[in-house]
N, C-alpha and C positions, 0 to 999 in steps of 0.2 A: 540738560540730559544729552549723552554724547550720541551721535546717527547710531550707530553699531545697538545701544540698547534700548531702542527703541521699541517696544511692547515688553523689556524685561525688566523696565521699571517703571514702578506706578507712582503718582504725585497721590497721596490722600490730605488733603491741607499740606500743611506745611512742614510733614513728613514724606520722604521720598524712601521708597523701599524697593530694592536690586533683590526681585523676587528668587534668582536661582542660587545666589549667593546666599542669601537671607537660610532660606527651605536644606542648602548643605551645611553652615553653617551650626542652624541650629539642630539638622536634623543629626549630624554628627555628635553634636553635645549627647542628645537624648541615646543615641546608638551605642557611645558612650560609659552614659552611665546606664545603661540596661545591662550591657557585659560587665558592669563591676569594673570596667579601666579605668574609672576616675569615680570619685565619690562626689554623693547629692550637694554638701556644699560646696565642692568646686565648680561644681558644674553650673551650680547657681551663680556665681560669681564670673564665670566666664559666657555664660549667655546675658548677663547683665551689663557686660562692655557694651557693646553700642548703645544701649541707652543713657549710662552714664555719658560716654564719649558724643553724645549728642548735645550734652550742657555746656560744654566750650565753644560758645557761638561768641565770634566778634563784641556785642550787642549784651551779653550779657552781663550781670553783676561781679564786681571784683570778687566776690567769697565763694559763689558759682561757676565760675571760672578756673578758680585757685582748688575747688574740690574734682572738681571734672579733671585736672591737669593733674593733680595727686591718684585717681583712679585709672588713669591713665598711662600713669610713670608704674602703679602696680601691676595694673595687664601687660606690661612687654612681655613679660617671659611667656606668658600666653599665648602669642600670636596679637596683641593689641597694637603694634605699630601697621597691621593688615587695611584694606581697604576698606571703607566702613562699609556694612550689606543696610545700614536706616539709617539715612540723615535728614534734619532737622534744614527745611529751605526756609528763605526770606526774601520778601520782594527784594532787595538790595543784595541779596551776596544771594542768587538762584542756585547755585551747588558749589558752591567753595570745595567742598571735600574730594570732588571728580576732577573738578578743574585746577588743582594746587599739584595733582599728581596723574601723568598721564598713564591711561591702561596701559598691559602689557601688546593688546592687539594695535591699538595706537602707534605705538614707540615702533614695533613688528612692521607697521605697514610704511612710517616714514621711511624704514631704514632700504623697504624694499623698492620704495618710488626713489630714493636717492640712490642704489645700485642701477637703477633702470635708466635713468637720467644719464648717472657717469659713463 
């Protein structure tokens, strides 16, 4: 878990959930389809990416993997290449998904210790 989100994500076992992400996320789906902008099953299917996108764990089985990476290649046009708001930790790999892609305030702050430096 990176210092910056520190009380705004909770470890529950070996689910980690990026609670303001999570709460716009989903709370958008619902907003959604309340105004009729998208219909009950898309909106099912687009709140159902990250838990899908949580079965592509290292660790998992080749047919598990190969479904999760197939649901996955369907969410892009959704917004599915996005940062995940639930992921799936393990003692071995403790947040792969934070740590493979740095935040945008991260990237923001090297760039501004590096003009400060120069």
């Amino acid at each position: 878990m990176a210092e910056e989100d520190r009380g705004l994500v909770s470890r529950i076992g070996p689910v980690e959930v990026d609670w303001p992400r999570s709460l716009g996320y989903f709370g958008g789906i619902a907003l959604a389809t309340a105004f009729e902008i998208i219909e009950p099953p898309l909106a099912v299917f687009i709140a159902a990416v990250p838990f899908v996108r949580m079965l592509n764990l290292p660790n998992a089985s080749w047919p598990v993997r190969f479904v999760a990476q197939i649901a996955d290649g369907a969410a892009k046009p959704v917004g599915g290449d996005s940062e995940q708001t639930i992921r799936l930790t393990t003692p071995d790999v403790p947040s792969a998904a934070r740590e493979a892609k740095p935040s945008r305030r991260r990237v923001a702050r090297a760039a501004e210790k590096a003009t400060e430096i120069g």
